[in-house]
FIKESE-869373 format. One record per residue (C-alpha): residue in one letter; y, x, z. Coordinates in Angstrom, 2 decimals. Each point is the difference from the previous one (the first is absolute). Layout:
// FIKESE-869373
[node 'A' [Y X Z]],
...
This chain:
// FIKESE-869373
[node 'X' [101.72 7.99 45.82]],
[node 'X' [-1.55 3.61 -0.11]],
[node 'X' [-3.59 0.11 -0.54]],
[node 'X' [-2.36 2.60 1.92]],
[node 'X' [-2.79 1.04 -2.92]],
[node 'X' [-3.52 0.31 1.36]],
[node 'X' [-2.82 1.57 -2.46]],
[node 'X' [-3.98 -0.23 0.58]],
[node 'X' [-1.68 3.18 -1.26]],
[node 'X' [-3.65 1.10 -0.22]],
[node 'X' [1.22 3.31 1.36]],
[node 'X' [-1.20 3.45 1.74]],
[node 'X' [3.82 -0.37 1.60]],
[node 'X' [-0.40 -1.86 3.38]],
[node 'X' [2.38 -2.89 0.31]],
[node 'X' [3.54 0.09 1.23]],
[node 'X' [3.39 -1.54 0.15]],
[node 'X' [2.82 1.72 -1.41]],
[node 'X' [1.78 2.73 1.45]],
[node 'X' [-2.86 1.85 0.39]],
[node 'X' [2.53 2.80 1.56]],
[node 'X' [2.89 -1.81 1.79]],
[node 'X' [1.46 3.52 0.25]],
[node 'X' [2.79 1.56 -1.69]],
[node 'X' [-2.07 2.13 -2.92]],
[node 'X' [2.04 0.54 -2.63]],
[node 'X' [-0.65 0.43 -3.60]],
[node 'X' [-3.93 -0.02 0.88]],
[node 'X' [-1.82 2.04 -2.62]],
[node 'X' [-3.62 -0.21 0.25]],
[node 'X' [-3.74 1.72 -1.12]],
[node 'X' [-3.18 -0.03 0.20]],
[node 'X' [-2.45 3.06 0.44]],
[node 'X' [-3.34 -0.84 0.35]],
[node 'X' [-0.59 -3.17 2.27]],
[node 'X' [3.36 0.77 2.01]],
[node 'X' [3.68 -1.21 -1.03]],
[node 'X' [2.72 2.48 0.45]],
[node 'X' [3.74 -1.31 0.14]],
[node 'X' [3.55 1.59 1.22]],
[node 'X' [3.39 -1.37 0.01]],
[node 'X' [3.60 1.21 -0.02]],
[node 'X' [1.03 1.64 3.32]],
[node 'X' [3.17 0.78 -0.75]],
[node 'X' [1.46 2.59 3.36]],
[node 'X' [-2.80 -0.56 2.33]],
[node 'X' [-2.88 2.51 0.71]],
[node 'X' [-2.46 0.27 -0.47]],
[node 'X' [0.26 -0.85 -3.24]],
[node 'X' [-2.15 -1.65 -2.90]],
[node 'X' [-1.76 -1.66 2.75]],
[node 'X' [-3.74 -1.04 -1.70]],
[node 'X' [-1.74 -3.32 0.85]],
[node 'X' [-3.99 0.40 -0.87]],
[node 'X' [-2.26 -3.39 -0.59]],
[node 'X' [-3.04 -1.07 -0.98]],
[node 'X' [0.40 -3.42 -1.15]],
[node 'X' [3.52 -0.14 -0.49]],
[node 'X' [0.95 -2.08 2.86]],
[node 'X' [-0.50 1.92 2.96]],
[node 'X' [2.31 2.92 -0.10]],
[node 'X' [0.10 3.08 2.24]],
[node 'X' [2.65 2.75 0.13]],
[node 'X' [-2.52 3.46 -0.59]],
[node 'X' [2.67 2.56 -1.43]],
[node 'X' [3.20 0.91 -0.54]],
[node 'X' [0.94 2.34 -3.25]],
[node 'X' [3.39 1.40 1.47]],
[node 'X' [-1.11 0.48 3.58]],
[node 'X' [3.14 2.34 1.15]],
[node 'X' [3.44 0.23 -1.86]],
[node 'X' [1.66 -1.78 -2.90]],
[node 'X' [0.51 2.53 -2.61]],
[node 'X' [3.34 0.52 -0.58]],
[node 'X' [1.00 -1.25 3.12]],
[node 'X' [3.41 1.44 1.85]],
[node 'X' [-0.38 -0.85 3.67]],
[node 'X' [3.82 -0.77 0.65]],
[node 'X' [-0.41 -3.19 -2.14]],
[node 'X' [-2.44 -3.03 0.63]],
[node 'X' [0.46 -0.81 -3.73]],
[node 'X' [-1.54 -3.80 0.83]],
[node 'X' [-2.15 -1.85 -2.65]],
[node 'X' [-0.04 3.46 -1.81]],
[node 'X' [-2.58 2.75 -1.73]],
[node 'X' [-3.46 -1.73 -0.01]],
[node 'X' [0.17 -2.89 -2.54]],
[node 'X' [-3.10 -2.25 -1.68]],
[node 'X' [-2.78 2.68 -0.39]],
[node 'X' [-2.78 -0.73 -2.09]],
[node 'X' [-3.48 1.50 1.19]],
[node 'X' [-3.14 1.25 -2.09]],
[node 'X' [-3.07 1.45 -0.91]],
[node 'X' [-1.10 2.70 -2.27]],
[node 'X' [-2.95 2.82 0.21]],
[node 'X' [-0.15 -0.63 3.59]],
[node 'X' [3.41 0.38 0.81]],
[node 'X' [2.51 -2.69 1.32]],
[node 'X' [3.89 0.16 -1.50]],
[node 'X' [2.31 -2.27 1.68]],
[node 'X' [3.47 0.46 -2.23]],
[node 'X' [3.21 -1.18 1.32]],
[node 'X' [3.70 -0.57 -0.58]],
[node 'X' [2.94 1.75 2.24]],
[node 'X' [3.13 -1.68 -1.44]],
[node 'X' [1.85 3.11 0.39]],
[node 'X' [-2.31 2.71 -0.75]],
[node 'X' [-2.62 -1.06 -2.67]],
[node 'X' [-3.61 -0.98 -0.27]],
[node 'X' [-2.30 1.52 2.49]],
[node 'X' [-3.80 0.96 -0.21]],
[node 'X' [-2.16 0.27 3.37]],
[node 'X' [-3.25 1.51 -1.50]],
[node 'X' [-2.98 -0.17 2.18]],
[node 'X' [-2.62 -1.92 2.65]],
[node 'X' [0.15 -2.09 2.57]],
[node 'X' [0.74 2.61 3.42]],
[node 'X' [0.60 2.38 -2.75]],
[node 'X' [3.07 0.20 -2.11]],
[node 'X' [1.98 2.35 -1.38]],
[node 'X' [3.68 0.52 0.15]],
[node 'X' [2.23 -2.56 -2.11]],
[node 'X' [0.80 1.42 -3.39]],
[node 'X' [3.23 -1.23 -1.74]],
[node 'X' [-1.71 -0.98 -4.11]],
[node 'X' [3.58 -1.23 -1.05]],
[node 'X' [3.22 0.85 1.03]],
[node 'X' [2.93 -2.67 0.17]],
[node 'X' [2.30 -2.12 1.18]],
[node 'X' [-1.52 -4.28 -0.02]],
[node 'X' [-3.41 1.00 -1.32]],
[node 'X' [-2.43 -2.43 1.77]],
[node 'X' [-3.16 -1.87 0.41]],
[node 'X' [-2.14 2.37 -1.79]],
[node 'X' [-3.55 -0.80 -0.84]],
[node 'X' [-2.37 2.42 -2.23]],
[node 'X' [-2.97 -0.73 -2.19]],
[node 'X' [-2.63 2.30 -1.28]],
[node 'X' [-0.98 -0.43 -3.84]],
[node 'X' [-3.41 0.33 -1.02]],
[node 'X' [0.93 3.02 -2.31]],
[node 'X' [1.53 1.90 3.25]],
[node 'X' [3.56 -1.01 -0.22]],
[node 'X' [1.72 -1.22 2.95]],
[node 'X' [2.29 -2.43 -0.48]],
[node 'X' [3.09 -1.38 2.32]],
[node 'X' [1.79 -2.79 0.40]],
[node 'X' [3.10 -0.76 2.02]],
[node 'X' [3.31 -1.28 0.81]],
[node 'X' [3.93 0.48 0.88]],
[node 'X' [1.55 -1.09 2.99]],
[node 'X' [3.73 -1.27 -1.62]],
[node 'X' [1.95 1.55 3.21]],
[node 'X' [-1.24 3.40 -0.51]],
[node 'X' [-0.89 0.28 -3.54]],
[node 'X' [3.05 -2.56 -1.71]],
[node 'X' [-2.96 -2.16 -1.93]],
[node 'X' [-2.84 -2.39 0.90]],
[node 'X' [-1.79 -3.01 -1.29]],
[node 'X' [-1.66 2.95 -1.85]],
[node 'X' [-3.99 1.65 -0.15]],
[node 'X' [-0.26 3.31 -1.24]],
[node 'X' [-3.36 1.95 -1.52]],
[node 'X' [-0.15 3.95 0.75]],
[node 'X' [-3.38 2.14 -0.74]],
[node 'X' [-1.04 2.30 2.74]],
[node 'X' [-1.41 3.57 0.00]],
[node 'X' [-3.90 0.11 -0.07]],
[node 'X' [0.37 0.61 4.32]],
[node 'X' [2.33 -3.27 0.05]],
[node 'X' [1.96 2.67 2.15]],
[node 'X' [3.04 0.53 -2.44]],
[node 'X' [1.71 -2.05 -3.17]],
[node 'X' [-1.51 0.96 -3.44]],
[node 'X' [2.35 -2.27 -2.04]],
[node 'X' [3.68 -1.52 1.47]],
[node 'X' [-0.34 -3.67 0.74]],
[node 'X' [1.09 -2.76 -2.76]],
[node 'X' [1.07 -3.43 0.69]],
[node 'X' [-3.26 -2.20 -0.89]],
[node 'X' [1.65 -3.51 0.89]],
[node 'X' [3.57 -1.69 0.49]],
[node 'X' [-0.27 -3.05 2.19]],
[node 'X' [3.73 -0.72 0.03]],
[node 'X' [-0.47 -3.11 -1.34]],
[node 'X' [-3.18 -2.04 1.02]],
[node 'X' [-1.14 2.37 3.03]],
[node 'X' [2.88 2.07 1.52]],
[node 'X' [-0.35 2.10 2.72]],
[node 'X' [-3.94 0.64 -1.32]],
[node 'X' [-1.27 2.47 2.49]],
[node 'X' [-3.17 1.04 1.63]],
[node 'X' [-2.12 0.89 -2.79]],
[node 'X' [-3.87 0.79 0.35]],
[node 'X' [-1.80 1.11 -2.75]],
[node 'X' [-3.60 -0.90 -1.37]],
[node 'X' [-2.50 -0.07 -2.80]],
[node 'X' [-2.21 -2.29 -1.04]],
[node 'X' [-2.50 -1.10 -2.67]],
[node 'X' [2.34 2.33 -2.16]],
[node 'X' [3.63 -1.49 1.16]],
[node 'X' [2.29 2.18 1.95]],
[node 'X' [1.68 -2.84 2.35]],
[node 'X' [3.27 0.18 2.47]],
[node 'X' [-0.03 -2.55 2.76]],
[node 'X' [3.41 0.48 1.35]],
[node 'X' [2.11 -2.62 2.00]],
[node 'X' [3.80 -1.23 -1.27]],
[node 'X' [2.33 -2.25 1.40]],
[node 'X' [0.99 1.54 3.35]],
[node 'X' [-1.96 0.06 2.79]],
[node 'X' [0.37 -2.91 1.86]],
[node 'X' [0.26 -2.21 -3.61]],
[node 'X' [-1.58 1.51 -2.39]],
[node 'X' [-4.02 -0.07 -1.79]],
[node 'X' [-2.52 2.03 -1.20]],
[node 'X' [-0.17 1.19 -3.90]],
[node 'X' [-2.73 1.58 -1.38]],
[node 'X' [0.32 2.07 -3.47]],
[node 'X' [-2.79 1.16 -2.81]],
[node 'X' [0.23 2.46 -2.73]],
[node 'X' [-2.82 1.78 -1.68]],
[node 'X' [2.60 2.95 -0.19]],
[node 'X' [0.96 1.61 3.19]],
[node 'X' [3.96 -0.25 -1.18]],
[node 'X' [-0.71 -3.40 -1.32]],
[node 'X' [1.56 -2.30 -1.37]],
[node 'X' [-1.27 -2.13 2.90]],
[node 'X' [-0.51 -4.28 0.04]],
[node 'X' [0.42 -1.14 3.56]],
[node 'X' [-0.70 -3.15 1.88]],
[node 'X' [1.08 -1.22 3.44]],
[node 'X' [-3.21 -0.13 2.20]],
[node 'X' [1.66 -0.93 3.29]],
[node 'X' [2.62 -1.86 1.23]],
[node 'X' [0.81 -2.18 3.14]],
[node 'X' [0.22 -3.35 -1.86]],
[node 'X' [-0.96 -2.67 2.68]],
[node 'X' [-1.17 2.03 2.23]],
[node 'X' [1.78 1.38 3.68]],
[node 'X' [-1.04 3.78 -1.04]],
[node 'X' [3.38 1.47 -1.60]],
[node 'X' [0.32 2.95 -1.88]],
[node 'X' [-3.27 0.66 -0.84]],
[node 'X' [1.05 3.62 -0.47]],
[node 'X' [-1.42 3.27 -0.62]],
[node 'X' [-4.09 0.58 0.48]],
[node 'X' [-2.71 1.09 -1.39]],
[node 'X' [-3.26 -1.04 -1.97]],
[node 'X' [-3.68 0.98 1.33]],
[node 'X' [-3.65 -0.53 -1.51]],
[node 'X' [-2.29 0.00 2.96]],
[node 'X' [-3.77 1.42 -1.00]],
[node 'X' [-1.14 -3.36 -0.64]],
[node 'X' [2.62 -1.02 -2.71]],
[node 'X' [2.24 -1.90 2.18]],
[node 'X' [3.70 0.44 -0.87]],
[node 'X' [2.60 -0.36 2.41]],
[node 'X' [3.99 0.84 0.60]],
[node 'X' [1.67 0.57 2.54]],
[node 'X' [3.58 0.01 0.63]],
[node 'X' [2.69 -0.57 2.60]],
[node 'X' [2.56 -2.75 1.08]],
[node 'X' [3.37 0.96 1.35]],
[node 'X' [0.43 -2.48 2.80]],
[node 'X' [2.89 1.85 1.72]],
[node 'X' [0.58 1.51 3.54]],
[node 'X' [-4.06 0.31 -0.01]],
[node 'X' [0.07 1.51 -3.16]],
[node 'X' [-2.19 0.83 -3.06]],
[node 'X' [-3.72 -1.56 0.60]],
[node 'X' [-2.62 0.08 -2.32]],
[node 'X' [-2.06 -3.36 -1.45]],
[node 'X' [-3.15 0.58 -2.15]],
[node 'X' [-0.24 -2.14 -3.48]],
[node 'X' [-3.88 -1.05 -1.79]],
[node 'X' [0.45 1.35 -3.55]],
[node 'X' [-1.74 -0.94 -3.22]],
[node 'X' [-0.08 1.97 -3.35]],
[node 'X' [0.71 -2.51 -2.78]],
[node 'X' [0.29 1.40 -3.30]],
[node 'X' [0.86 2.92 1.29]],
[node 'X' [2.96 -1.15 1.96]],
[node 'X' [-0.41 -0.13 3.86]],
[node 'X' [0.22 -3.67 1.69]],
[node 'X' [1.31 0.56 3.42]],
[node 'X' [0.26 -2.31 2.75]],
[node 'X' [-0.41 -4.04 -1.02]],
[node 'X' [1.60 -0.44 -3.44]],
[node 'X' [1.74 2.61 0.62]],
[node 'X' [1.41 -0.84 3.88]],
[node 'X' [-0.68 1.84 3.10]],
[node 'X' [-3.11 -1.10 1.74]],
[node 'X' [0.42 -1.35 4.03]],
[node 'X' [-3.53 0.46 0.83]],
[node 'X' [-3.48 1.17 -1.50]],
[node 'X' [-3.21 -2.28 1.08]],
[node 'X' [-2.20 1.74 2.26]],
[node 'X' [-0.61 0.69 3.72]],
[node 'X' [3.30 0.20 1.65]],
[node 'X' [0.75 -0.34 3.51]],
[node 'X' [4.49 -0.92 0.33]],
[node 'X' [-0.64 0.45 3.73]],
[node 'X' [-1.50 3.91 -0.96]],
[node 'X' [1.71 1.05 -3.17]],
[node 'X' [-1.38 2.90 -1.81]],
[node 'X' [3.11 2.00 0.84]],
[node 'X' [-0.19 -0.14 3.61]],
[node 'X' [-1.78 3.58 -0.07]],
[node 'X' [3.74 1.09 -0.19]],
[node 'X' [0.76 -1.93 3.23]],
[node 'X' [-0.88 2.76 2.94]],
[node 'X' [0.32 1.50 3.55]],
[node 'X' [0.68 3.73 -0.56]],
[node 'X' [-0.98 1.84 3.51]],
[node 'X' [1.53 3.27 -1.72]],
[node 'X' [-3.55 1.25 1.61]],
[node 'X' [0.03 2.39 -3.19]],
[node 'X' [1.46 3.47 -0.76]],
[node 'X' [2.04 -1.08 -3.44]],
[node 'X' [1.52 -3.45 -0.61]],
[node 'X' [-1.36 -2.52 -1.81]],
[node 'X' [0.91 -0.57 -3.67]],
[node 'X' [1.70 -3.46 0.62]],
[node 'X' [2.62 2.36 1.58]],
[node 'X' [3.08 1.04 -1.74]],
[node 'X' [2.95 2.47 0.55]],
[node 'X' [3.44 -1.22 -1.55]],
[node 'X' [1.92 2.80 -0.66]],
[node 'X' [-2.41 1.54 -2.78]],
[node 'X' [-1.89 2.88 1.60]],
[node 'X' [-1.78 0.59 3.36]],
[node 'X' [1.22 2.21 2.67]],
[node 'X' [-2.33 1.72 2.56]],
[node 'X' [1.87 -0.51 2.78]],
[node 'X' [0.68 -3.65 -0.04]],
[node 'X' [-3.41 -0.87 1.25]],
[node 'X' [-2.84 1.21 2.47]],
[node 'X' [-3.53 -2.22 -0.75]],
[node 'X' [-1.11 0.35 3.59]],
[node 'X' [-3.92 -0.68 -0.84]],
[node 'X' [-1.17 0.90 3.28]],
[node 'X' [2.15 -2.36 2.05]],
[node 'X' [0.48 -2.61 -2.96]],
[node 'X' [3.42 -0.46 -0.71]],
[node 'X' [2.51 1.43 -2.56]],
[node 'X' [3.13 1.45 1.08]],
[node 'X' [3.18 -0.04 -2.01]],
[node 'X' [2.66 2.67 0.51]],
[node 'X' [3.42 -0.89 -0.55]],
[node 'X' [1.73 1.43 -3.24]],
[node 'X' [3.29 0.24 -1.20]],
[node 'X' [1.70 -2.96 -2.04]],
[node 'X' [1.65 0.63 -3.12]],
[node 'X' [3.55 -0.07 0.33]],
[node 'X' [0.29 -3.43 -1.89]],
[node 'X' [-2.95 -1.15 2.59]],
[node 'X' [-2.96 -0.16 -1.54]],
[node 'X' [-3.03 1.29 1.73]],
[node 'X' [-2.53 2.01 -2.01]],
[node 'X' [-2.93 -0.33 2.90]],
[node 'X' [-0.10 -4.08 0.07]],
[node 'X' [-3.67 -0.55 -0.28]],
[node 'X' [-0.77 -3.21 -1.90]],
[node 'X' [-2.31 -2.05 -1.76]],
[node 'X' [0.63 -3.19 -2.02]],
[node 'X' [-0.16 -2.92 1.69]],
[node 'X' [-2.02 -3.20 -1.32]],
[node 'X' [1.36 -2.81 -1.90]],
[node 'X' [-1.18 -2.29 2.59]],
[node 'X' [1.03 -1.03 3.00]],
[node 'X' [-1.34 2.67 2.52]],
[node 'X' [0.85 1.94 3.34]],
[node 'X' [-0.01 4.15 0.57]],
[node 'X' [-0.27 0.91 3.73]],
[node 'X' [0.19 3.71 1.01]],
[node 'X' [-0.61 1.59 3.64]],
[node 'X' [2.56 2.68 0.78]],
[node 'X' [1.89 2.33 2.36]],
[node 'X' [3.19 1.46 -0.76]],
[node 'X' [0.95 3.33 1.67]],
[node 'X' [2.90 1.56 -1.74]],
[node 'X' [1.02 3.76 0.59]],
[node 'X' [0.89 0.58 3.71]],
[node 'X' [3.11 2.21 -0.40]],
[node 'X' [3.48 -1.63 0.88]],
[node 'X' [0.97 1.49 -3.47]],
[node 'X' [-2.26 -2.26 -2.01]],
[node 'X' [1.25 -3.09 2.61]],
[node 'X' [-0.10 -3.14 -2.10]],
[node 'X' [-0.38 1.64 -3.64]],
[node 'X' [-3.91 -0.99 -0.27]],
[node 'X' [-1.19 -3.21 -1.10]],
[node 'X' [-3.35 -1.65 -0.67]],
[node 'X' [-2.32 -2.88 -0.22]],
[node 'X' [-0.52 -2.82 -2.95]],
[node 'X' [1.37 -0.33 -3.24]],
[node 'X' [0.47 -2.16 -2.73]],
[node 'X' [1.27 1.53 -2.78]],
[node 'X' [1.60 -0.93 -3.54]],
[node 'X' [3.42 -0.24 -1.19]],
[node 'X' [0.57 -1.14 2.97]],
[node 'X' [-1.36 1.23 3.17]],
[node 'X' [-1.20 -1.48 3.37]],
[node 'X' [-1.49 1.99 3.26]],
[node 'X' [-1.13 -0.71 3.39]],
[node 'X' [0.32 2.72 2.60]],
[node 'X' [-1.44 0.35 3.14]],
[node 'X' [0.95 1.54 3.51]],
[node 'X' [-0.61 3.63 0.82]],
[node 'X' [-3.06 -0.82 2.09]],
[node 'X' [-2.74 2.47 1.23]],
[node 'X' [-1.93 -3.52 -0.12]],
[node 'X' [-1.73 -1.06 -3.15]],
[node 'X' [1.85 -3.36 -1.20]],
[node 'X' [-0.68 -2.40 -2.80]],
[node 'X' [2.57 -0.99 -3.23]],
[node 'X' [-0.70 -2.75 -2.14]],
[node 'X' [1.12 -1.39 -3.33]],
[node 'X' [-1.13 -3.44 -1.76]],
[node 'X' [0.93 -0.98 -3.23]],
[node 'X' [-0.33 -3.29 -2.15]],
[node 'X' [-1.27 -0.54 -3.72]],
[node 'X' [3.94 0.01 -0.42]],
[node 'X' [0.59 3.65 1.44]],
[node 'X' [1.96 -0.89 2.77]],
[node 'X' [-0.74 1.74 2.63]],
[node 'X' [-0.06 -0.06 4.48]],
[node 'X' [-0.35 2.92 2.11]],
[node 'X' [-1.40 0.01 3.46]],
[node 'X' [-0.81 2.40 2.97]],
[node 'X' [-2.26 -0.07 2.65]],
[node 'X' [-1.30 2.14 2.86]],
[node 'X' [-3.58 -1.05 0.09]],
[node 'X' [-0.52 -1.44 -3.30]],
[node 'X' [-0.49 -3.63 1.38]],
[node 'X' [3.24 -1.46 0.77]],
[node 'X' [2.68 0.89 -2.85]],
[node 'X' [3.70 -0.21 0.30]],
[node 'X' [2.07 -0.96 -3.34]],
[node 'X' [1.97 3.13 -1.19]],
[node 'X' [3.37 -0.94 -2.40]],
[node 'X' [0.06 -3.15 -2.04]],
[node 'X' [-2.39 -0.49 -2.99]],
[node 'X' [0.66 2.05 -2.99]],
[node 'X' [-0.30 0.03 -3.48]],
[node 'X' [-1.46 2.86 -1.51]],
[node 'X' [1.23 1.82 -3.36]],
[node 'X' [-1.74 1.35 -2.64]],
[node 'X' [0.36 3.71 -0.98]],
[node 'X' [0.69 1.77 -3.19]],
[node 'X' [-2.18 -1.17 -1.87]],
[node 'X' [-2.61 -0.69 2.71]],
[node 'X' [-0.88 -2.50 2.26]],
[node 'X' [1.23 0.28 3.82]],
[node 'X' [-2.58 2.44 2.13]],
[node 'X' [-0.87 -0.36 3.59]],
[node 'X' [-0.37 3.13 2.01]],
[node 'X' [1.21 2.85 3.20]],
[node 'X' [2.65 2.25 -0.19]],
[node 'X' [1.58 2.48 2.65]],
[node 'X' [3.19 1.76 -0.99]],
[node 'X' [2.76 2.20 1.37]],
[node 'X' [4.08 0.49 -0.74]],
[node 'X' [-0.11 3.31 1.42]],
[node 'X' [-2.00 2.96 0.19]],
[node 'X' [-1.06 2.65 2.41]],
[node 'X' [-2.89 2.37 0.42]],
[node 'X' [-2.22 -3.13 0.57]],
[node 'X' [-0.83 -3.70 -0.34]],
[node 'X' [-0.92 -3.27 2.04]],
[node 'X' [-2.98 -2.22 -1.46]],
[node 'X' [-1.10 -3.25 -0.64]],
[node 'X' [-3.83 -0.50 1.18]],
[node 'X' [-1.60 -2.44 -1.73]],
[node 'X' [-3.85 -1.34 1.33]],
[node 'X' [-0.62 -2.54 -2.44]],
[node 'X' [1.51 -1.40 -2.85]],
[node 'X' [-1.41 -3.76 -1.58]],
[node 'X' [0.85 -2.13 -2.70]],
[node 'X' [-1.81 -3.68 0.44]],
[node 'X' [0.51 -3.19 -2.10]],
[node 'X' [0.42 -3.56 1.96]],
């Protein structure tokens, strides 16, 4: 019989139930500056990039940024590269400046230097084939530390952490990186590190295990190269919250100490849970004895969860897209899309496929792991010329490994496309033409995840052939709503 741990806090944290993100945010690295927490995620291909949730009580989340707002660097349009470049960043503060390192598996460790709505371009720290999950650390005698990974496909090792100093800028390597810790044995596949001090201890709170399987291990040295004793803080034991993999540990400005971390539950993917934390002898306490925590006393309403800020109507009444909104193919292009502010509707140009089929301009967003239904109001008008006769295609999409799409008719009329999906993924489309009676479109569906994502929701409008213009998909309002 699994158990569901609840905990009663005297806390500044409002109460909730775990996920407090049923989203797919991967690798969720977290900070605090000020009174507001800052966290990011892996992205992997999508832009914009580095996408940066803002809080101020660590349950209600907002997206507010987004460090890599244009182009993947090193990206080669011909190739969607899936589940590629941007891999578990870590974010931080120091003398007013924000740092959000991360991993491309086949470039090296990247820094984005900067502020929120102002960053500057990507710089590439270390060079290399399977260096990952980086995460720096700034010494009180001025020397930056880092800590990070190797992915085994790229690099031909893992199950190992290894220690490099940076230059005084954290902008380039000051000493090559050493292995710091072999987990072959007790922890393989340790990964994710984050790096911390505290009351003199430099400590590693990295996951192991796998992702769906594995548990959290947290290491202390007085010596940034160690040798390091380790304990296992976090595991699944009786609870129904696998993994519990990689995360992060904040102090809020009252002393409160929490961690938060994700749970791979599949074609939804990667959502993040939050964790109570006590400091016993130095040694964090996370969870209940060590188990994930369900829920955290408090007011909580299941009928209005505090995630349902991410549940919305977009009117595309705006002259950029939101920053729920993401392109798949790794960089924008100008002329896949037209915010039409003053009428209130976005138009998407069709664009060129790939010639294995994928479509750069699919415009997504992740979809909850809940049951939940996305409705969209469109009109599809593809290119007039007999030339471009039948080569345009638009509407709904689905998308993961494997990919599902509702179309609908070249109309000058608006008309109305529907998709509902259960807690289990599987998915219905519908149509209608006045968004009261619906029609069943296909047979149910189940959805796929991606590479290394979750499924996503979203538009697209594409083309097999090209000429000196395009047909477009109109789209008045797009809405995600939970039943």
């Amino acid at each position: 019989m699994f158990l569901l741990w609840a905990c009663s806090l005297i806390a500044v944290v409002p109460g909730y139930i775990n996920p407090i993100l049923p989203y797919d945010y991967s690798d969720p690295d977290i900070i605090r500056v000020g009174d507001t927490y800052l966290m990011t995620s892996s992205s992997f291909n999508n832009v914009p990039g580095l996408q940066i949730l803002a809080s101020k009580d660590l349950v209600h989340w907002e997206i507010v940024d987004a460090a890599i707002p244009n182009r993947l660097p090193g990206l080669e349009e011909s190739s969607p590269v899936l589940g590629n470049f941007v891999w578990a960043p870590s974010i931080r503060e120091h003398d007013g400046q924000l740092y959000i390192f991360y991993g491309d598996p086949d470039r090296g460790i990247y820094c984005i230097r900067g502020q929120l709505h102002a960053w500057e371009e990507p710089v590439l720290v270390m060079a290399g084939k399977g260096l990952i999950d980086p995460c720096p650390l700034w010494d009180e005698d001025g020397r930056v530390w880092l800590v990070h990974a190797l992915a085994g496909s790229r690099a031909g090792l893992k199950s190992v952490l290894l220690m490099a100093e940076l230059n005084e800028d954290a902008m380039s390597v000051k000493t090559p990186s050493r292995i710091i810790f072999d987990g072959h044995a007790e922890h393989p596949t340790c990964e994710g590190p984050k790096l911390y001090k505290r009351n003199g201890y430099y400590y590693i709170m990295h996951p192991a295990g796998g992702v769906s399987t594995g548990w959290q291990v947290v290491q202390r040295s007085k010596h940034i190269y160690g040798p390091y004793e380790l304990k296992v803080t976090l595991a699944q034991g009786r609870t129904v919250i696998n993994g519990p993999h990689q995360g992060a540990w904040v102090e809020t400005p009252e002393g409160e100490n929490w961690f938060l971390h994700f749970q791979d539950v599949g074609v939804a993917g990667r959502i993040v849970h939050m964790q109570p934390v006590r400091w016993v002898d130095d040694w964090p306490e996370m969870g209940i004895s060590g188990e994930p925590v369900l829920k955290v006393d408090g007011e909580i309403s299941e009928d209005d969860p505090t995630w349902k800020n991410f549940l919305r109507r977009d009117e595309f009444d705006s002259t950029a897209l939101a920053l729920d909104w993401q392109w798949a193919g790794g960089y924008i292009d100008p002329k896949w899309f037209y915010c039409d502010a003053r009428n209130g509707f976005l138009r998407l140009y069709s664009a060129p496929q790939h010639e294995d089929g994928f479509m750069p301009n699919m415009l997504l967003q992740k979809i909850p792991a809940v049951a939940f239904t996305a409705t969209a109001r469109v009109r599809f008008q593809p290119c007039p010329d007999k030339k471009m006769a039948g080569a345009e295609q638009a509407g709904m999409i689905v998308f993961g490994r494997k990919t599902f799409t509702l179309r609908p008719a070249v109309s000058d009329e608006w008309t109305y496309l529907r998709l509902t999906m259960n807690e289990h993924q599987q998915g219905q489309f519908y149509t209608s033409s006045d968004g009261q009676q619906w029609t069943k479109s296909g047979d149910v569906f189940q959805a796929e995840k991606g590479y290394w994502t979750g499924a996503q929701i979203g538009l697209f409008c594409t083309r097999t052939k090209t000429i000196n213009d395009t047909g477009w998909l109109d789209v008045d309002w797009f809405e995600i709503s939970i039943k």
